[in-house]
LUMMIMAR-397432 format. One record per residue (C-alpha): residue number from 1; chain; x, y, z. Coordinates in pm, whole numbers, plus 32768, in hexadecimal, padded with zeros to 4 digits. Layout:
N
+-----+--------+------+------+------+
| num | chaine |   px |   py |   pz |
+-----+--------+------+------+------+
| NUM |      A |    X |    Y |    Z |
...
+-----+--------+------+------+------+
# end
This chain:
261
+-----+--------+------+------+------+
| num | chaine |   px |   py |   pz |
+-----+--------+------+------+------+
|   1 |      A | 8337 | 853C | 821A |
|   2 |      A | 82D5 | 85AC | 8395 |
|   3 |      A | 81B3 | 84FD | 8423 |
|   4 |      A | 80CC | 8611 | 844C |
|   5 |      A | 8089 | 85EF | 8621 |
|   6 |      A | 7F0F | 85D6 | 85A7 |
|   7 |      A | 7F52 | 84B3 | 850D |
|   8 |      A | 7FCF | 8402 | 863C |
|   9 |      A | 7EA1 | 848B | 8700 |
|  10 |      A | 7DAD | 8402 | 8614 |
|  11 |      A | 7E38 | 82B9 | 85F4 |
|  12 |      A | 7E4F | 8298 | 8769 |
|  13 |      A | 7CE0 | 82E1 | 8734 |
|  14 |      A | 7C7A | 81BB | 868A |
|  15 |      A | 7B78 | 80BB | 86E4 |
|  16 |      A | 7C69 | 7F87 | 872B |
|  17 |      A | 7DC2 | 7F61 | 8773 |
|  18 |      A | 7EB9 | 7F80 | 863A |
|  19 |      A | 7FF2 | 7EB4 | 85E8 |
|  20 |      A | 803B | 7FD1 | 8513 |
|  21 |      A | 7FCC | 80F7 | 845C |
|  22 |      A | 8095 | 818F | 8312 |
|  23 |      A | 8026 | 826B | 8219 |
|  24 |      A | 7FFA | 8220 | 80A7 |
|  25 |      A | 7F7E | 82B7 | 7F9F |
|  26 |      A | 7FFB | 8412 | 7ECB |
|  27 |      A | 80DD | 8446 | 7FE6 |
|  28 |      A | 8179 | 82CA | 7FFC |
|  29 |      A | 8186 | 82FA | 7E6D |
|  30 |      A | 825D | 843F | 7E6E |
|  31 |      A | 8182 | 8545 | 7DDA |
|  32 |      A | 8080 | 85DF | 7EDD |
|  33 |      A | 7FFD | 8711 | 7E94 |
|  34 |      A | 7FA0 | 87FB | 7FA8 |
|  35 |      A | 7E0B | 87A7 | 7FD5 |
|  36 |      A | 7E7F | 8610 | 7F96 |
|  37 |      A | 7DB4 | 8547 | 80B3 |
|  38 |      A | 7E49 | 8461 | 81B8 |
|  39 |      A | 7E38 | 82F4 | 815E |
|  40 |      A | 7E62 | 8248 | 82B8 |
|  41 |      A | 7E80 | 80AC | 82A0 |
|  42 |      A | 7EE8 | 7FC5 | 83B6 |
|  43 |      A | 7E8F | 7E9C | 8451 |
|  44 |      A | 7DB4 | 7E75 | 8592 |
|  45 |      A | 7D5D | 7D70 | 868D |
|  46 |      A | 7BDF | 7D4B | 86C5 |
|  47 |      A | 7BA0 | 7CB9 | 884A |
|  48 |      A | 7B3B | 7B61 | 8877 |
|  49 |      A | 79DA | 7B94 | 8881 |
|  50 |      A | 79C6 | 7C10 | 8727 |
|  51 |      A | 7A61 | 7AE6 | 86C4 |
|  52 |      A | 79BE | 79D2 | 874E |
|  53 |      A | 785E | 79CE | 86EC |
|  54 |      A | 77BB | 79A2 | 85B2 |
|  55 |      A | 77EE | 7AEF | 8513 |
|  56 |      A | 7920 | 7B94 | 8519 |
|  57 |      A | 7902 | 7CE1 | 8505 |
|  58 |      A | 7A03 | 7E20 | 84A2 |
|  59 |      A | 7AE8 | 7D16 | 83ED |
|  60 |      A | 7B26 | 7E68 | 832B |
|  61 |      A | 7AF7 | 7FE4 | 83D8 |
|  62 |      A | 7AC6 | 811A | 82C5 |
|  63 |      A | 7AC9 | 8278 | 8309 |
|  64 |      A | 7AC4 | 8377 | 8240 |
|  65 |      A | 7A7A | 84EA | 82BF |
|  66 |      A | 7B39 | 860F | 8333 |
|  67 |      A | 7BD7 | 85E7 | 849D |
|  68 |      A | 7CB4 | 86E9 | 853B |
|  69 |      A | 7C90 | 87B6 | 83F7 |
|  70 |      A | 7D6B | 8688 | 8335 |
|  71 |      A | 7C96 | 85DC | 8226 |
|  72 |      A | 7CA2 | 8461 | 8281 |
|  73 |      A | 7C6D | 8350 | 81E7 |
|  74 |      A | 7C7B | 81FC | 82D9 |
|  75 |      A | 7CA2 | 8095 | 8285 |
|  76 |      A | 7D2C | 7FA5 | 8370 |
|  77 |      A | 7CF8 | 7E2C | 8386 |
|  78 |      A | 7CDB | 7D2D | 8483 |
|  79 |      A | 7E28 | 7C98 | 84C1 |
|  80 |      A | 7D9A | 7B23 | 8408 |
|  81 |      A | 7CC3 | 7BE2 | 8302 |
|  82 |      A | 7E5F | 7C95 | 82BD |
|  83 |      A | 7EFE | 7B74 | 82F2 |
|  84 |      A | 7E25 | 7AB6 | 81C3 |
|  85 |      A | 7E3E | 7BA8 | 80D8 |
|  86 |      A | 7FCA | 7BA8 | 811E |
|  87 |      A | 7F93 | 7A43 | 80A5 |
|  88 |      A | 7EE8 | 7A68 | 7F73 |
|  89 |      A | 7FEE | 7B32 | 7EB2 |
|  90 |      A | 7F89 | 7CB1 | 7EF0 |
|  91 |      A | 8069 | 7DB3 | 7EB8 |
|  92 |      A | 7F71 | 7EB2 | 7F1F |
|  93 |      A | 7FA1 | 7E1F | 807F |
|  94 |      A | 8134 | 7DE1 | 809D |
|  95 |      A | 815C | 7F92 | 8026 |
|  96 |      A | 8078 | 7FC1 | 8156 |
|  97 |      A | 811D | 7EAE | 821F |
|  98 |      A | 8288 | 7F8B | 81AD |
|  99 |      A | 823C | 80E9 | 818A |
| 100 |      A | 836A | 81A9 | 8213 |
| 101 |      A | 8237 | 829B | 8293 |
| 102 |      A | 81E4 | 8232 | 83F5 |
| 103 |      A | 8102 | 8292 | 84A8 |
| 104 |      A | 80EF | 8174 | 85E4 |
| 105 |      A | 81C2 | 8038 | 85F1 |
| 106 |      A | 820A | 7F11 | 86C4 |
| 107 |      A | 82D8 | 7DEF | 8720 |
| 108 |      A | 81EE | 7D10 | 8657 |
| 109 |      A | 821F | 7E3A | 852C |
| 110 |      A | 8349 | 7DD7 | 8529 |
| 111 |      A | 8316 | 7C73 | 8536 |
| 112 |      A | 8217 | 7C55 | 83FA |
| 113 |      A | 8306 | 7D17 | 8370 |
| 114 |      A | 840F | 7C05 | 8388 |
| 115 |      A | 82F7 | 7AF5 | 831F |
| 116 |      A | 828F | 7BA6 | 81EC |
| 117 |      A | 83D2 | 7B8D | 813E |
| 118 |      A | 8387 | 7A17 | 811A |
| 119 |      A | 8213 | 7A2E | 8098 |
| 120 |      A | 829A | 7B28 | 7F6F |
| 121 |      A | 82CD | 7A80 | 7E12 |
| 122 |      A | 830E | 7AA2 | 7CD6 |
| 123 |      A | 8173 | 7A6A | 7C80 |
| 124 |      A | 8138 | 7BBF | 7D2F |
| 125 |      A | 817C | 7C46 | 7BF2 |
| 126 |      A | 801A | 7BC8 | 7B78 |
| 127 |      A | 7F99 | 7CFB | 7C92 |
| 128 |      A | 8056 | 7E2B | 7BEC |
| 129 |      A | 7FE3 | 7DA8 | 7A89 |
| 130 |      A | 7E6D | 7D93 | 7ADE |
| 131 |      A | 7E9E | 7ED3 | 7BB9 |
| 132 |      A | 7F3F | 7FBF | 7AA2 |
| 133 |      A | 7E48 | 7F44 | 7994 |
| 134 |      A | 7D42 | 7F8B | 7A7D |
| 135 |      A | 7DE1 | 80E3 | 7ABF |
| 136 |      A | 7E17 | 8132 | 792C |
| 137 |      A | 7CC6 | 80AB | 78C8 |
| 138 |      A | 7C1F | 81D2 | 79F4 |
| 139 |      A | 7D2E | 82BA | 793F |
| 140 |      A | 7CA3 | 828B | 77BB |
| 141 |      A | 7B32 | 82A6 | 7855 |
| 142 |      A | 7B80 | 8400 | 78DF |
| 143 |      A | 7B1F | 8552 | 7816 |
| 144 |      A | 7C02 | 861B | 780D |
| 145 |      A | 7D16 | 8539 | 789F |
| 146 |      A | 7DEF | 8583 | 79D0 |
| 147 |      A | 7F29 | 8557 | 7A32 |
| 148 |      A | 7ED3 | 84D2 | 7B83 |
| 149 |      A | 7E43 | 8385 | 7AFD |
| 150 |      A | 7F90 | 8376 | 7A16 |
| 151 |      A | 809C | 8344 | 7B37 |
| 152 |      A | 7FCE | 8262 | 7BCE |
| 153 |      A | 8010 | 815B | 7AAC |
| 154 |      A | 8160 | 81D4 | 7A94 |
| 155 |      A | 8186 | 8183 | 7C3E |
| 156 |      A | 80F8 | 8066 | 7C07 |
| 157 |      A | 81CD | 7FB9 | 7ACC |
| 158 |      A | 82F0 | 8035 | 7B73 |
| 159 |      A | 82C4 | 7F9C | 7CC7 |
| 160 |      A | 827B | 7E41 | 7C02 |
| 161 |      A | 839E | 7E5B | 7B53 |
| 162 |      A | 848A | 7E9F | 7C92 |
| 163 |      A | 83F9 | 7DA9 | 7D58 |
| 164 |      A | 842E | 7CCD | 7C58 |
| 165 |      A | 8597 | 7D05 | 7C2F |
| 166 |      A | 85E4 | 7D44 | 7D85 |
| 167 |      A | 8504 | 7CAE | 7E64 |
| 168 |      A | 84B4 | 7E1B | 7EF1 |
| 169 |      A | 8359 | 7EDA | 7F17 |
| 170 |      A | 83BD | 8028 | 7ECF |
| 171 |      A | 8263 | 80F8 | 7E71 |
| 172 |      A | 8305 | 826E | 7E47 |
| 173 |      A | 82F2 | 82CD | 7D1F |
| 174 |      A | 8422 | 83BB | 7D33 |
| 175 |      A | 84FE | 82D3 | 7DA3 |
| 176 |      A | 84C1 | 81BD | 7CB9 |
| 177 |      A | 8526 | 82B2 | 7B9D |
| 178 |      A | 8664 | 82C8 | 7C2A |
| 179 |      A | 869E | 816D | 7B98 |
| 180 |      A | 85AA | 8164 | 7A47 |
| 181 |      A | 860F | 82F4 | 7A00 |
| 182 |      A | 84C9 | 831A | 792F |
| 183 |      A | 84CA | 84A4 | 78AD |
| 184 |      A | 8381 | 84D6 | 78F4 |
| 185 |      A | 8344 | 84A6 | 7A54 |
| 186 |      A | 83CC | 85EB | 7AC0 |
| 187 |      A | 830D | 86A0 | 79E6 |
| 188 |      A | 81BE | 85D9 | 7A20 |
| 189 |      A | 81CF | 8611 | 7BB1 |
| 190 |      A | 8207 | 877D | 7B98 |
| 191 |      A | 80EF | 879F | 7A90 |
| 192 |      A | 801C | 86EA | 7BAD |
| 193 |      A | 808B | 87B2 | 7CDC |
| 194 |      A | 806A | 890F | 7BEA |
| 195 |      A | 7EF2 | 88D9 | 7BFA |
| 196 |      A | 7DC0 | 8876 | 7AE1 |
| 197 |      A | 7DE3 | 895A | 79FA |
| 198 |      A | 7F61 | 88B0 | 79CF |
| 199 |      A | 7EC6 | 875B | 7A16 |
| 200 |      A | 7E1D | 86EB | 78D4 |
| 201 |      A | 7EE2 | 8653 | 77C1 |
| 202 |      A | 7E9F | 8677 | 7638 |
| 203 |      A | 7EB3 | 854E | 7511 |
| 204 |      A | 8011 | 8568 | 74D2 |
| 205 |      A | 8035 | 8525 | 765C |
| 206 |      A | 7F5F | 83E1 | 7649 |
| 207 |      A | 7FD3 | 837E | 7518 |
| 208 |      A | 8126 | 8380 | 75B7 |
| 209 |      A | 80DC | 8303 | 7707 |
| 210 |      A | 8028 | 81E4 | 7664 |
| 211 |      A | 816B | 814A | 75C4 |
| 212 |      A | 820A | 8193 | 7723 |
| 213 |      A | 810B | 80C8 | 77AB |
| 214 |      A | 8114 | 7FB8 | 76E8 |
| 215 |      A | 82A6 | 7FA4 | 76CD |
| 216 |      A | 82B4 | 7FD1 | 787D |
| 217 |      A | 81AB | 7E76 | 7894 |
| 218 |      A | 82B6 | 7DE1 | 77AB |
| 219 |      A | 83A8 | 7E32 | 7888 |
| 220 |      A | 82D7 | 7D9B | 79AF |
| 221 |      A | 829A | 7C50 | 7900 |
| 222 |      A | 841E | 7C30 | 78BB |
| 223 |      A | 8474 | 7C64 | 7A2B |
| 224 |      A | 8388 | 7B7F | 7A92 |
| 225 |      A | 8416 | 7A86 | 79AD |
| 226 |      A | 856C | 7ABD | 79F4 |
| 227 |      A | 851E | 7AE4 | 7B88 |
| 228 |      A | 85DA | 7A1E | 7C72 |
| 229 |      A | 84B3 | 7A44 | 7D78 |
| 230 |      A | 8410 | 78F8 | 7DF2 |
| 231 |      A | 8300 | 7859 | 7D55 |
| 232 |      A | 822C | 7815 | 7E61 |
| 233 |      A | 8202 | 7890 | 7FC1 |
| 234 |      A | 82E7 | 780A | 80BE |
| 235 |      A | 8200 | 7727 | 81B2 |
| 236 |      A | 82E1 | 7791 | 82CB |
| 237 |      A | 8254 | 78E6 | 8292 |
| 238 |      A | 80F0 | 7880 | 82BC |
| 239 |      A | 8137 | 77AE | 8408 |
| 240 |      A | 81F6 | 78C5 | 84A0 |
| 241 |      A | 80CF | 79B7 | 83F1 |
| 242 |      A | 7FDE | 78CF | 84D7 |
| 243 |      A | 80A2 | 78EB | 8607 |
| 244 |      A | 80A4 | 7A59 | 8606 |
| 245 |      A | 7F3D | 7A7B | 85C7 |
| 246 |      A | 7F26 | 7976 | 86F9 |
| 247 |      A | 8019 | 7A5C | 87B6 |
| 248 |      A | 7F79 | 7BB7 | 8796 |
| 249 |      A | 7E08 | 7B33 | 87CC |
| 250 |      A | 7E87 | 7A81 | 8926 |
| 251 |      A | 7F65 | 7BBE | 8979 |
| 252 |      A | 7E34 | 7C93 | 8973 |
| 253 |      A | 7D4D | 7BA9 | 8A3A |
| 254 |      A | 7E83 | 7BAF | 8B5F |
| 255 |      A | 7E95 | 7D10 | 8B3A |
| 256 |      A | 7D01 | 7D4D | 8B89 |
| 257 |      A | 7D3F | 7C50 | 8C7D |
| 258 |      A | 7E38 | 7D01 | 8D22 |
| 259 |      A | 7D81 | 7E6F | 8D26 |
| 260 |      A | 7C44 | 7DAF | 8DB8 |
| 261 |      A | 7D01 | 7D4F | 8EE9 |
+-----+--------+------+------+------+
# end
């Protein structure tokens, strides 16, 4: 994928400095269609005086509008806020952290990078189970139901799985068929990306899809039990975690110190 130029202007637009900036969603999965919005996530550093009081403020900055006639929609996280969640066993946050889709990086990009390796194990796999029941369970509720909502559990038990074998995020969807070679994932993404009216599926589909379902969270719960990941978070990871959190919030205070001169 090309980053779009806007892209770059937009997140050079943003409130706070950014670490990074990547984009997830339908694109990061493999199967935008043409109208799919922007899902820009990254990690900023809020200035020392939003930090120090009582309230801190814009741990998390949202936008969601049209800017630049791109359809956005803006997450990012203060660097600590990022930095927890990286401890806490999210996948959500390591397929942001990455994305092959980049939009801004840095030195320290590259350096949480490096540290996140060690806070990944083999208990992530508890994310992509609560995350594609959640996704199935917002499938069944829909009438009729879409496709869309489908590859979404599919991304999701696949990335659990190859993370669990390989120690890898991989979130496109494309790609990870390239190992599992499911039939049907061809054929579901161009019934998305032909439009609604191809969109829906019928009772034989769910019928189908729901022994699929069930067989791929087998497959999940065998690859965690067979993964060679750790068990626990490496504690070097969360001191060197620390340091860089330490290190960007004093870079920023030298650099304002600098421009005020």
């Amino acid at each position: 994928m090309t980053i779009d130029p806007r892209l770059h202007r937009i997140t050079a637009a943003q409130p706070y400095p950014l670490l990074f900036a990547t984009i997830s969603g339908a694109h990061l999965y493999g199967f935008p269609s043409p109208d799919s919005d922007f899902d820009l996530r990254g990690v900023h550093v809020l200035p020392l005086e939003k930090i120090v009081g009582l309230a801190v403020r814009d741990e998390t900055v949202q936008d969601e509008r049209i800017i630049d006639g791109l359809e956005m929609d803006i997450v990012t996280h203060d660097a600590k806020q990022f930095f927890g969640l990286l401890l806490k066993k999210n996948g959500y946050v390591l397929e942001q952290l990455y994305s092959p889709l980049v939009v801004q990086s840095s030195v320290q990009h590259d350096e949480l990078k490096a540290i996140a390796h060690g806070c990944i194990t083999r208990h992530h796999s508890h994310h992509y189970f609560g995350f594609s029941e959640t996704q199935w369970n917002l499938f069944l509720k829909e009438s009729p139901r879409r496709v869309k909502p489908l590859l979404y559990v599919y991304r999701v038990l696949l990335t659990g799985i190859w993370l669990m074998r390989t120690g890898e995020i991989e979130a496109n969807l494309l790609t990870l068929n390239e190992h599992f070679h499911l039939p049907f994932i061809h054929e579901l993404v161009q019934r998305k990306l032909a439009g609604p009216e191809q969109s829906t599926l019928d009772d034989a589909d769910i019928a189908f899809h729901s022994v699929e379902y069930q067989r791929l969270r087998s497959m999940l719960q065998q690859a965690h039990d067979g993964s060679t990941l750790r068990e626990a978070l490496e504690e070097s990871s969360r001191k060197a975690l620390n340091d860089l959190l330490v290190q960007v919030r004093l870079d920023k205070v030298t650099a304002r110190a600098g421009k005020a001169r």
